[in-house]
C-alpha positions as CSV (number, residue, x, y, z in Angstrom):
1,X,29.2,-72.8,-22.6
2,X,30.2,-74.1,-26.4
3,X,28.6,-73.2,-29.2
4,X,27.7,-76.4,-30.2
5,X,25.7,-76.6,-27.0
6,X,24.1,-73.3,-27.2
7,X,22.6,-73.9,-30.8
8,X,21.4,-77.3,-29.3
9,X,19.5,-75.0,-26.4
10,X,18.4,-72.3,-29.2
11,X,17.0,-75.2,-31.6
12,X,15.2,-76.8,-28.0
13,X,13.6,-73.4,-27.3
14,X,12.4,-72.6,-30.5
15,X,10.4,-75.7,-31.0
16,X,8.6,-74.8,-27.6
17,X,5.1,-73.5,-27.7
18,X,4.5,-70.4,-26.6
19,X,1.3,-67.9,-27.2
20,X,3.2,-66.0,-29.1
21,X,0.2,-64.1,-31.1
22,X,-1.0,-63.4,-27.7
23,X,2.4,-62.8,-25.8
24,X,3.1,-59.8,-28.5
25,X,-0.7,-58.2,-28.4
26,X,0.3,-57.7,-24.2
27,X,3.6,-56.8,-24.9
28,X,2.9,-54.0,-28.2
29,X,0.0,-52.5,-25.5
30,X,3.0,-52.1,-22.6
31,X,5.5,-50.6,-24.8
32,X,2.7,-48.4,-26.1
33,X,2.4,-47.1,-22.7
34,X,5.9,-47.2,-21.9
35,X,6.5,-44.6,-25.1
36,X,9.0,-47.3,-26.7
37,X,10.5,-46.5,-30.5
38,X,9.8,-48.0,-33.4
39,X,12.0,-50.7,-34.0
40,X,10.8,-52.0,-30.5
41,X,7.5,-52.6,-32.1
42,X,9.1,-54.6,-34.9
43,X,11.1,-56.9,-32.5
44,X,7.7,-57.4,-30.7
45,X,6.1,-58.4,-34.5
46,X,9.4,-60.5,-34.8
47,X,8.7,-62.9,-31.7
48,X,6.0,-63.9,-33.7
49,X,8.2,-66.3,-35.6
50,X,9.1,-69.2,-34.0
51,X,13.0,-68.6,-34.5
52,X,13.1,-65.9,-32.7
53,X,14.3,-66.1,-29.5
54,X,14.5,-63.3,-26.3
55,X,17.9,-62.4,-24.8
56,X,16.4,-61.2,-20.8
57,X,17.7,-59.0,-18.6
58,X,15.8,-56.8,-15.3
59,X,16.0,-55.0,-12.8
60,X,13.5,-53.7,-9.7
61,X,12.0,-50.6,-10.3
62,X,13.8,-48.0,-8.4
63,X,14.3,-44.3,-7.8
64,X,15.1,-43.6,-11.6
65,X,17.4,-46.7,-13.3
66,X,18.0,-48.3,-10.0
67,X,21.7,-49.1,-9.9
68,X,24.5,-48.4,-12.6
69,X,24.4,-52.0,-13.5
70,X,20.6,-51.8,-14.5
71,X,22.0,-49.6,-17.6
72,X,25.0,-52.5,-17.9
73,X,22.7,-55.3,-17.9
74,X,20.1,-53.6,-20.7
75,X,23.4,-52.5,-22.5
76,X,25.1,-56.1,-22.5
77,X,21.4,-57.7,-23.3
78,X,21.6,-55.4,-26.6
79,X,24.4,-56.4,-27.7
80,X,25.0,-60.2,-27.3
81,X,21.1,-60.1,-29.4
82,X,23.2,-58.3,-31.8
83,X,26.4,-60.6,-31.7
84,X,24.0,-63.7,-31.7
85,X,21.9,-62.4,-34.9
86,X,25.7,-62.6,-37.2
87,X,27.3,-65.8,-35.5
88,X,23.7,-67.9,-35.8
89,X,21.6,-66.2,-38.5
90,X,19.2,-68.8,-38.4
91,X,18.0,-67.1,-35.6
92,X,16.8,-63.8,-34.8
93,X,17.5,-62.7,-31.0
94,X,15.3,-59.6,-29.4
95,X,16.6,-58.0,-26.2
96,X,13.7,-57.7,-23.3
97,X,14.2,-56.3,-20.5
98,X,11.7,-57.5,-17.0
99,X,10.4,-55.3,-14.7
100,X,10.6,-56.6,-11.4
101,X,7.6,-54.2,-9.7
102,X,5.8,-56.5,-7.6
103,X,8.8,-56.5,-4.8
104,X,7.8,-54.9,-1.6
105,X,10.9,-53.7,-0.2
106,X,10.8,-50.1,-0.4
107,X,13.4,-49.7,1.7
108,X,15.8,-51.7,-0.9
109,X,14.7,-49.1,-3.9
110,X,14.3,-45.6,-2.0
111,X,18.2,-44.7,-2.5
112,X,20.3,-43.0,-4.9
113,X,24.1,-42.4,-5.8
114,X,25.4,-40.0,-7.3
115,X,28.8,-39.4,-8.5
116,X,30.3,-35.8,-7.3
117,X,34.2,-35.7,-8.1
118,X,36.3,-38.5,-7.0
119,X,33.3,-39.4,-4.6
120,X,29.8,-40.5,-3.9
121,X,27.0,-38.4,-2.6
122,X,24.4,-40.9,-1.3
123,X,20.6,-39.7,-1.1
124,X,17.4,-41.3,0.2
125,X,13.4,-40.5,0.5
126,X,10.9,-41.9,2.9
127,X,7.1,-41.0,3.5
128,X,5.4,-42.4,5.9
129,X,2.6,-43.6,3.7
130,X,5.3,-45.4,1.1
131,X,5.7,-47.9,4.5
132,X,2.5,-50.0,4.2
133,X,2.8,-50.8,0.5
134,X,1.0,-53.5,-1.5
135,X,4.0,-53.6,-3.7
136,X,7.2,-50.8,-4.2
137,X,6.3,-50.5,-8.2
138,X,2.5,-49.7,-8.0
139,X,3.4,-46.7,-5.6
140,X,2.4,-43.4,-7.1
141,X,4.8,-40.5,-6.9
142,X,3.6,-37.7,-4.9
143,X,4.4,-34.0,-4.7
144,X,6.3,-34.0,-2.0
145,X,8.7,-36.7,-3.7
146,X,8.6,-34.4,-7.0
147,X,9.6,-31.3,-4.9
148,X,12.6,-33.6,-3.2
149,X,13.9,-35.1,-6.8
150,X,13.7,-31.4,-8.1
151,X,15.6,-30.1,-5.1
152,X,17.7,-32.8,-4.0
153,X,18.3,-34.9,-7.1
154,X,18.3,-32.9,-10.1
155,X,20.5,-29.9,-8.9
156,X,23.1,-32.4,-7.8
157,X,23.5,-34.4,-11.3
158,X,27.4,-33.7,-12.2
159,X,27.9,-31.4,-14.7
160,X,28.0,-32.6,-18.4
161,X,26.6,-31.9,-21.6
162,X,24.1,-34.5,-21.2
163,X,22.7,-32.9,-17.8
164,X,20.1,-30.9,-19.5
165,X,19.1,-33.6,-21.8
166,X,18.6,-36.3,-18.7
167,X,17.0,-33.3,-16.3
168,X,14.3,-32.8,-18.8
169,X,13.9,-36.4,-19.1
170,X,13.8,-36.9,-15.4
171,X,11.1,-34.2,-15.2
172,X,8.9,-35.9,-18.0
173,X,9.4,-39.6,-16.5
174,X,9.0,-38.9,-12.7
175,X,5.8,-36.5,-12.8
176,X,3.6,-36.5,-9.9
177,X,0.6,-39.4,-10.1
178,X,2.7,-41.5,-12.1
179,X,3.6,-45.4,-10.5
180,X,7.4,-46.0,-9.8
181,X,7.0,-48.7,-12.4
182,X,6.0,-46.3,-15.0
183,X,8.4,-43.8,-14.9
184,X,11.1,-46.5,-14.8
185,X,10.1,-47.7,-17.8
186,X,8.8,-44.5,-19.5
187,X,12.8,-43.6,-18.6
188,X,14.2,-46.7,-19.9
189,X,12.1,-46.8,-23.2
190,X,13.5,-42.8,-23.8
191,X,17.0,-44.1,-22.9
192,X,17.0,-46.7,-25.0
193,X,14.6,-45.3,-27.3
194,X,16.7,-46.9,-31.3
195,X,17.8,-50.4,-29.6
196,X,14.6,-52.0,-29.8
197,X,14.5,-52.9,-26.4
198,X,11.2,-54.5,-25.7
199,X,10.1,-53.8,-21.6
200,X,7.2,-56.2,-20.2
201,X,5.7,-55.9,-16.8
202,X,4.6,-59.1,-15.1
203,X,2.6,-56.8,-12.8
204,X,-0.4,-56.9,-15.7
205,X,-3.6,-59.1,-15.7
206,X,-2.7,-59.6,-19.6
207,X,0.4,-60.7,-18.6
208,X,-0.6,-63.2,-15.6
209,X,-3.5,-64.2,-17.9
210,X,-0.5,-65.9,-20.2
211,X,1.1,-66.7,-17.3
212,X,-1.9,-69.1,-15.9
213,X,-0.3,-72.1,-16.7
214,X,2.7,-71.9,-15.3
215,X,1.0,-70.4,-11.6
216,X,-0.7,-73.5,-11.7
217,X,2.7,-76.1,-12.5
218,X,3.8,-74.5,-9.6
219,X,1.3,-75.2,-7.3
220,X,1.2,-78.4,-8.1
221,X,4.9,-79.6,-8.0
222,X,5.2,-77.2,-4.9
223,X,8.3,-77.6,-3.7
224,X,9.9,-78.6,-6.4
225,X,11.1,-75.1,-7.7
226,X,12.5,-74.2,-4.3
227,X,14.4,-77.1,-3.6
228,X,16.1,-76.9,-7.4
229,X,17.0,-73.0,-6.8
230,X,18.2,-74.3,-2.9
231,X,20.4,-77.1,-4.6
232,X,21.6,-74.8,-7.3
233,X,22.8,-72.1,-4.7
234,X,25.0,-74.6,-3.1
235,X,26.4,-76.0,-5.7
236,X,27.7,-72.3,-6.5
237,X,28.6,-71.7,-3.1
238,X,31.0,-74.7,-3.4
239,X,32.5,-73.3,-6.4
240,X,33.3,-69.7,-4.8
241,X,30.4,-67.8,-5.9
């Protein structure tokens, strides 16, 4: 879009209200958990201000980063906040990245790829347990997964000089005990650790708490958000996408 039209959008969302003071208490106690950096915690003090503005990304929570372009997303995220803090310094922009936990497709998360040579190695785990699940992100790793990503997973990264740096970060992230949304994020917050990327989980009652409000538009405009999303898909369909 121009930029004239984009500072028009950045002008109508900052004169929304929001629960900010509240929003940023849930948010510092995630990232707390999560083992985010510093400067995280001053982005999350920064959304406090009403011209500051979030620049959103996300992924599911997956068998370590999910897909190559969860680390492409969260890396594009960082820096259009960056580009957008010089070309419209009225504003301040903070990179977030969503944690999409409460899908129950297991199936969907419980594969990896890995690069060997000119190729790719493709890897998967099932137990029969991980079948029934409430939701994929809530899952707890257990020891038979952390004996598989030790065997399977770790002794097959590609060789590099950052192997023994991401092994021992694997190892920390994906302990047994520990949710699948957890280690995702602990992993992602280490990755990431001086962009001041800023990680929120829907999947809290702090969060859904905030969130009240807009469960309850929902409800009561039900169907309206479908049909728009329906009607929006079309229209892209039409145009090749």
């Amino acid at each position: 879009r121009n930029s004239s039209g984009l500072a028009a959008q950045m002008q109508a969302v900052s004169e929304r209200t929001y629960q900010r003071p509240e929003l940023c208490v849930e948010l510092a106690s995630q990232n707390k958990r999560f083992g985010s950096g510093p400067k995280t915690f001053e982005q999350i003090q920064s959304l406090l201000s009403s011209n500051t503005l979030a620049v959103v990304t996300g992924q599911q929570v997956g068998f370590l980063t999910g897909p190559v372009y969860t680390i492409y997303k969260t890396l594009s995220a960082i820096a259009l906040a960056e580009k957008w803090c010089q070309a419209y310094p009225e504003f301040n922009f903070v990179p977030v990245f969503w944690l999409e936990s409460e899908d129950h497709d297991y199936d969907e998360i419980a594969k990896i790829s890995l690069l060997k040579g000119n190729s790719l190695e493709r890897f998967s785990y099932s137990e029969a347990e991980y079948q029934e699940l409430a939701s994929a992100g809530t899952t707890k790793i257990t020891a038979a997964f952390a004996e598989w990503l030790e065997s399977q997973i770790l002794t097959s990264l590609p060789d590099s000089d950052y192997k023994p740096k991401m092994t021992t970060l694997i190892r920390e992230c994906y302990k047994e005990g520990e949710t699948y949304e957890l280690a995702f994020a602990k992993l992602l917050a280490r990755l990431f650790y001086d962009d001041g990327l800023v990680i929120v989980s829907a999947n809290s009652k702090g969060f859904k708490k905030l969130a009240k409000p807009v469960f309850i538009r929902e409800l009561e405009t039900f169907p309206s958000s479908s049909q728009n999303i329906i009607a929006q898909s079309a229209m892209l369909e039409e145009k090749g996408y």
